[in-house]
Residue, then its C-alpha position, 0 to 999 in steps of 0.5 A: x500500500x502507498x504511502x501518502x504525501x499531501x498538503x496540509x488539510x487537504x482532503x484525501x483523493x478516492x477515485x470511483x472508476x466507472x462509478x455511475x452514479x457515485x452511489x459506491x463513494x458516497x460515503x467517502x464523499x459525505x464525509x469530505x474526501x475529494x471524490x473523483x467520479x471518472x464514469x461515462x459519459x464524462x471520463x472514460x476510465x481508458x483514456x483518464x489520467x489520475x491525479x497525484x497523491x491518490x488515497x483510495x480506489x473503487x472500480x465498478x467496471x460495467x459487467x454486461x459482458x461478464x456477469x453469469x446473469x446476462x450468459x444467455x446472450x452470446x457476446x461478440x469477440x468484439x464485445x469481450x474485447x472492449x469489456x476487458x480493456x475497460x477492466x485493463x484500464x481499472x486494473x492500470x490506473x490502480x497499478x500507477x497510483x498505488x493506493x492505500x486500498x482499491x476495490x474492484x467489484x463485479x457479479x458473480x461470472x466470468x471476470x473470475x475466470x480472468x481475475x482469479x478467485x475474489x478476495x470476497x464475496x457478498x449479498x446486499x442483504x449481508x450489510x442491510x438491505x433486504x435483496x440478494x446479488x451475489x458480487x465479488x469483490x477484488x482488491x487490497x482492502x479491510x473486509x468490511x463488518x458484516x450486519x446480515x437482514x433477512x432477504x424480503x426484497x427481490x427487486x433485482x430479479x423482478x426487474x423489468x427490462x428497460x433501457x436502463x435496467x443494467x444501470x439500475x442493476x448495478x447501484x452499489x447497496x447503500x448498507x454495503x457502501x457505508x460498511x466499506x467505508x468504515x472498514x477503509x476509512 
């Protein structure tokens, strides 16, 4: 993990790596750390240049092509390329800033056959909110405190299709990314 210099009451950089709607870094935001939301349309995460002095990393690479959910529909080689140089890109700007943590997630499928085994797995029901999604999750991080509910919610699978269900799909549990946070504070 890096060592950190900085300027004097300068807030600690996070940057959210295809992060849509920043729901993942909120907290880190709420509590006054300079959040850097690099997501599309915007910034794209293959051409972004990081800043310096970068403290913590989170990377949500779009998991249309790799999520088990969505193997039923077959994928062009075109389509796996450009899916796995958005993921290179996650991987490169972490490798470059050497933050103090990073986390990449993505659902449970076929990254995991690329990545290797996920330092972890989890529900959204495991931090508090009442659905299952099983997600994976890549990194150098402190694994956060799990406070499991009962799953009564199956909004993720009763989803109906729309233009905009796979960003709909993919916000990070709110109970999940406040437990990350007090874990990688």
């Amino acid at each position: 993990m890096a060592e950190m210099t900085k300027a004097k009451n300068e807030p600690e950089i996070i940057l959210d790596l295809c992060g849509g709607t920043g729901a993942w870094s909120k907290p880190y935001r709420d509590a006054g750390y300079d959040v850097r939301l690099v997501t599309l349309p915007q910034h794209d995460v293959r051409t972004y240049e990081p800043p310096p002095n970068v403290y913590g990393i989170l990377a949500a690479p779009p998991c249309t092509m790799f999520a088990s959910s969505g193997a039923r529909w077959k994928r062009t080689p075109e389509q796996m390329k450009e899916a796995r140089d958005v993921v290179n890109a996650c991987l490169l700007i972490i490798q470059k800033c050497k933050p103090a943590f990073w986390a990449l997630e993505n659902p449970v499928g076929r990254l995991s056959s690329w990545l290797g085994r996920p330092k972890l797995y989890f529900q959204p029901f495991e931090y508090g909110d009442p659905y299952t999604k099983k997600t994976c999750l890549w990194g150098e991080f402190i694994i956060p405190r799990k406070q499991p509910v009962k799953p009564t919610d199956n909004r993720i699978w009763k989803m109906p299709p729309s233009k905009d269900r796979a960003d709909k799909r993919s916000i990070t549990p709110a109970g999940f990314a406040k437990a990350f946070f007090e874990a990688n504070p």
